[in-house]
C-alpha positions as a Markdown table, in Angstrom:
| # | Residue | x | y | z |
|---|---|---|---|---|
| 1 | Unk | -8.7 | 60.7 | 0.8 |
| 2 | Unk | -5.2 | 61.0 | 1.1 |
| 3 | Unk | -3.2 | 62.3 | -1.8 |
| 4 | Unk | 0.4 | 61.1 | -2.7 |
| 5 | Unk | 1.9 | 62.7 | -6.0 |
| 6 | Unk | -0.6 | 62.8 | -8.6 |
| 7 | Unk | -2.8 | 60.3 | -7.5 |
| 8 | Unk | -5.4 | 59.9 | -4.3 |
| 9 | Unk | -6.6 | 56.4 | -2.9 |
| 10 | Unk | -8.6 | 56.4 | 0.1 |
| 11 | Unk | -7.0 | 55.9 | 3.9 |
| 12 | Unk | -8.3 | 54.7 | 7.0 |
| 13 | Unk | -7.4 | 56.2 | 9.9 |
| 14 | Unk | -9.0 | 55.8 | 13.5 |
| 15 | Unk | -11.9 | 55.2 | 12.3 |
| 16 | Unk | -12.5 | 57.9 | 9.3 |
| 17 | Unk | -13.7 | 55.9 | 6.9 |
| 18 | Unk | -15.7 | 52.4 | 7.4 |
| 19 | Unk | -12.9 | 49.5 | 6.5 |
| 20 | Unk | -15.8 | 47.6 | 3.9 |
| 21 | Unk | -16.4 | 51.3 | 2.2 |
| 22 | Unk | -12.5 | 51.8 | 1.7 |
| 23 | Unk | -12.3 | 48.2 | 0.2 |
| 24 | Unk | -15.0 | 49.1 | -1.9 |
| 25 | Unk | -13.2 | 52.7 | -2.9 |
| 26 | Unk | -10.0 | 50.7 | -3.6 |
| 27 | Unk | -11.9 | 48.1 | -5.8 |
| 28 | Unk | -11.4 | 45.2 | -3.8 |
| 29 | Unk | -14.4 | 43.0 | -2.6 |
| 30 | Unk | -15.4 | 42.7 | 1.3 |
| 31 | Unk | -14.9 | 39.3 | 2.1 |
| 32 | Unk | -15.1 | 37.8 | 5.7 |
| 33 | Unk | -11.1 | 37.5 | 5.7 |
| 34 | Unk | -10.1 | 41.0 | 4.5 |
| 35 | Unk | -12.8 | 42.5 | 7.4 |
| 36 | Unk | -10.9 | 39.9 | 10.0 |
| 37 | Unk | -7.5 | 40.6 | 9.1 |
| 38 | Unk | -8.4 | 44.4 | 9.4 |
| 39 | Unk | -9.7 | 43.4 | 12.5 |
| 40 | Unk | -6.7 | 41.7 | 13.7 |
| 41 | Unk | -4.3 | 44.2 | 12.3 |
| 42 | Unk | -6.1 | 46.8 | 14.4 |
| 43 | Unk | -6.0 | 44.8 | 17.7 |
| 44 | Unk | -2.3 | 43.8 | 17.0 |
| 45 | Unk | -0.9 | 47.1 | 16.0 |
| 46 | Unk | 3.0 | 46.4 | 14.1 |
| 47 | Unk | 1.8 | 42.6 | 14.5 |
| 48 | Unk | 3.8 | 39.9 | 12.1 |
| 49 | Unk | 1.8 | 38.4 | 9.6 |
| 50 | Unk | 1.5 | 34.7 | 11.7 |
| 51 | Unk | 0.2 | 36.5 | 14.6 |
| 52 | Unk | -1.9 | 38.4 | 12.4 |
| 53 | Unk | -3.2 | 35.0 | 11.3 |
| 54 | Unk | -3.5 | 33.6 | 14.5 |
| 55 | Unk | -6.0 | 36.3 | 15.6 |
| 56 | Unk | -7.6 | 35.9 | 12.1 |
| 57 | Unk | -8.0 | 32.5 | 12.8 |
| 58 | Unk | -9.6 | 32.9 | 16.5 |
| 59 | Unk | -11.6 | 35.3 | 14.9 |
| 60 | Unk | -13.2 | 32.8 | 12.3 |
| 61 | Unk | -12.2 | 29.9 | 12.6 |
| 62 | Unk | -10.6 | 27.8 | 9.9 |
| 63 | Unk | -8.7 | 30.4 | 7.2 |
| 64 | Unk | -5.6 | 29.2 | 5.2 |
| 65 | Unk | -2.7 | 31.4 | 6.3 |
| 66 | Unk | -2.3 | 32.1 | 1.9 |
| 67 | Unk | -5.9 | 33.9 | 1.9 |
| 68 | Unk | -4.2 | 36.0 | 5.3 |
| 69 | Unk | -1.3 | 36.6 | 3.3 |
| 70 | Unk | -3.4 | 37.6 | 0.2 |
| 71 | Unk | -5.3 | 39.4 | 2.4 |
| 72 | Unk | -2.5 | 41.4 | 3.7 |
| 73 | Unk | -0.9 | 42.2 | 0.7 |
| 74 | Unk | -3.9 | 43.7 | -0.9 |
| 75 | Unk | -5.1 | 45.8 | 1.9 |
| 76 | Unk | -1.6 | 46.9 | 1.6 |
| 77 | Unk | -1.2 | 47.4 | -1.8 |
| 78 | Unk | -3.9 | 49.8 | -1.8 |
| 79 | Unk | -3.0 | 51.2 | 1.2 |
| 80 | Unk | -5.4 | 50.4 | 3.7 |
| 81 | Unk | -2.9 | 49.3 | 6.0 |
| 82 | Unk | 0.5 | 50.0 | 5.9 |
| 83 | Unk | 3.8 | 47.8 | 5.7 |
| 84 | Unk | 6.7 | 48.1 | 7.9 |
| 85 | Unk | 9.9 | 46.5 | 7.6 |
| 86 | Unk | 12.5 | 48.2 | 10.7 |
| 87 | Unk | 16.0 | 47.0 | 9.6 |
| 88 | Unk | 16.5 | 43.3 | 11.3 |
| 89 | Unk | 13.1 | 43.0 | 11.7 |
| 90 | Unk | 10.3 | 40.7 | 10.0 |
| 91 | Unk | 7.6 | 42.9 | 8.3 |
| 92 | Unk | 4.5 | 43.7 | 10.4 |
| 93 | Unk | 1.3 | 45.7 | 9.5 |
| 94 | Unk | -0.5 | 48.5 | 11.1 |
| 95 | Unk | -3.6 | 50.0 | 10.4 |
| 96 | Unk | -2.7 | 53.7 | 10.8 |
| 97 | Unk | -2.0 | 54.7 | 7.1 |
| 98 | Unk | -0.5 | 58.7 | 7.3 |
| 99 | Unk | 2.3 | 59.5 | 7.3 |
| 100 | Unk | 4.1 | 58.6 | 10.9 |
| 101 | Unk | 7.1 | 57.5 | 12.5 |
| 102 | Unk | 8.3 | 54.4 | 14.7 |
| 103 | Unk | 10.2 | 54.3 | 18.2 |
| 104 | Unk | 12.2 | 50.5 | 18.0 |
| 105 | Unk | 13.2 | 48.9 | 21.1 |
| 106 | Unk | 16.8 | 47.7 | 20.7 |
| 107 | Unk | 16.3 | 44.8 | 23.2 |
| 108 | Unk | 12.5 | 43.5 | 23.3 |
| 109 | Unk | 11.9 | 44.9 | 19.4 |
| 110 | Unk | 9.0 | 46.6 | 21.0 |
| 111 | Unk | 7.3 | 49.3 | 18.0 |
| 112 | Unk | 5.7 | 52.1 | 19.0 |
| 113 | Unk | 3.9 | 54.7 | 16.7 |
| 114 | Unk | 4.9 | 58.6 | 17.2 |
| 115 | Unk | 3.6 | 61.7 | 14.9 |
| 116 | Unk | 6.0 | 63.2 | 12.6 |
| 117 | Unk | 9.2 | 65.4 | 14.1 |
| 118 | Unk | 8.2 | 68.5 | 12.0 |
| 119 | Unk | 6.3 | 69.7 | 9.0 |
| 120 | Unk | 3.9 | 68.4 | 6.3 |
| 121 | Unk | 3.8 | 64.9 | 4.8 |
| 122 | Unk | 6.6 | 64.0 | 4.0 |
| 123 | Unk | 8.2 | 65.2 | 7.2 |
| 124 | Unk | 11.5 | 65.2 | 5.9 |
| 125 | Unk | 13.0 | 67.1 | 3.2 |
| 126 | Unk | 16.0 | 65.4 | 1.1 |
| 127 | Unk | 18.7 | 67.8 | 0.0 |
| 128 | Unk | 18.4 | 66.9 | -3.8 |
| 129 | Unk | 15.4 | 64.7 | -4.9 |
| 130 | Unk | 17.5 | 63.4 | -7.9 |
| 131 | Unk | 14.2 | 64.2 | -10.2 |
| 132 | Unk | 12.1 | 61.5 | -7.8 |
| 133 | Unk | 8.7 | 62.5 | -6.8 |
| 134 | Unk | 9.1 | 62.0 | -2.7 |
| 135 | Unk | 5.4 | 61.0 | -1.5 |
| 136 | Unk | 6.9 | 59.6 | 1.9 |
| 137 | Unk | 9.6 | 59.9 | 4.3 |
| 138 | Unk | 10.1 | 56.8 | 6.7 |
| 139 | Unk | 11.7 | 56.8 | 10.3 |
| 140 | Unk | 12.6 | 55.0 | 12.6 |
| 141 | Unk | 14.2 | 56.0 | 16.1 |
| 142 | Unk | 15.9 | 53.1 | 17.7 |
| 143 | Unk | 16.9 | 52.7 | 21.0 |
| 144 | Unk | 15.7 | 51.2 | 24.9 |
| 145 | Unk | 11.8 | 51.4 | 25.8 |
| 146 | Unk | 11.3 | 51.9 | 29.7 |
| 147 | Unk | 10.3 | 48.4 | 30.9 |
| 148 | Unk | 13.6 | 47.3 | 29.3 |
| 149 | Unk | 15.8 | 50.2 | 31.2 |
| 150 | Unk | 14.5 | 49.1 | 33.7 |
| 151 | Unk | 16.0 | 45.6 | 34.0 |
C-alpha cells in the first residue's frame, strides 16, 4: 500500500501485488477487460488509449473501445495505473504507479520512465504549499532521445 495524505489505496508495481487482488482491494470487479487492458498497458508502457485498445482487442477479441475507455479510467481512478498527459501530448497510461518522472523526446515524442532526481515522494518541494496537501510532484524532462540525435 501506498500512502498519499491521509489516505492509502493499494499500488501495483512490477509485480508486487497480483493486478485481480488490487482490483479487488480497490472495490472494483475482475472482469476479462480490466485484466486485458492491464495487460496491454503493461506491454505498451505510456501507450495512448486506441493503442491500448488495439492490443486489448488482439488480446480478446471483440471489446467496444467504451468498456477500454471505462476500463482505463477506473483502473486509473483508483490508481492502479497511472495517467499522463506531457504538455502537447494525448494522454497515455502506464502501469508503474509511484512516484516517477518522464524523459520526452522533442522530435519522435518518445516517453521514457526515470526515478525521481532527489528525495522522498514527492520529490520536489514547493516554496509555499498555499495550505494544499502536496501528495505528488510531476516531471517531465524534454528534450532529443539518441536514435533521433542521431539523424
Amino acid at each position: 500500500m501506498a500512502t498519499f495524505g491521509n489516505h492509502s489505496e493499494p499500488t501495483v508495481t512490477s509485480g508486487a501485488l497480483n493486478i485481480a487482488d488490487a482490483l479487488r482491494a480497490a472495490g472494483l470487479q475482475v472482469t476479462a477487460q480490466r485484466l486485458a487492458v492491464y495487460r496491454a498497458v503493461q506491454t505498451h508502457p505510456h501507450g495512448l488509449a486506441d493503442e491500448i485498445c488495439a492490443a486489448v482487442r488482439a488480446d480478446l477479441g471483440v471489446v467496444s473501445r467504451q468498456a477500454v475507455y471505462d476500463a482505463l479510467n477506473a483502473m486509473a481512478e483508483h490508481k492502479l495505473l497511472r495517467r499522463i498527459q506531457p504538455a502537447g501530448s494525448a494522454t497515455r497510461y502506464e502501469h508503474r504507479v509511484d512516484n516517477h518522472h518522464h524523459l520526452a523526446c522533442r522530435r519522435c515524442e518518445k516517453l521514457i520512465d526515470i526515478d525521481c532526481a532527489v528525495g522522498e515522494a514527492p520529490c520536489l518541494v514547493a516554496e509555499h504549499d498555499h495550505g494544499y496537501q502536496i501528495d505528488e510532484a510531476e516531471v517531465i524532462y524534454w528534450g532529443i532521445c539518441p536514435e533521433c540525435q542521431q539523424q
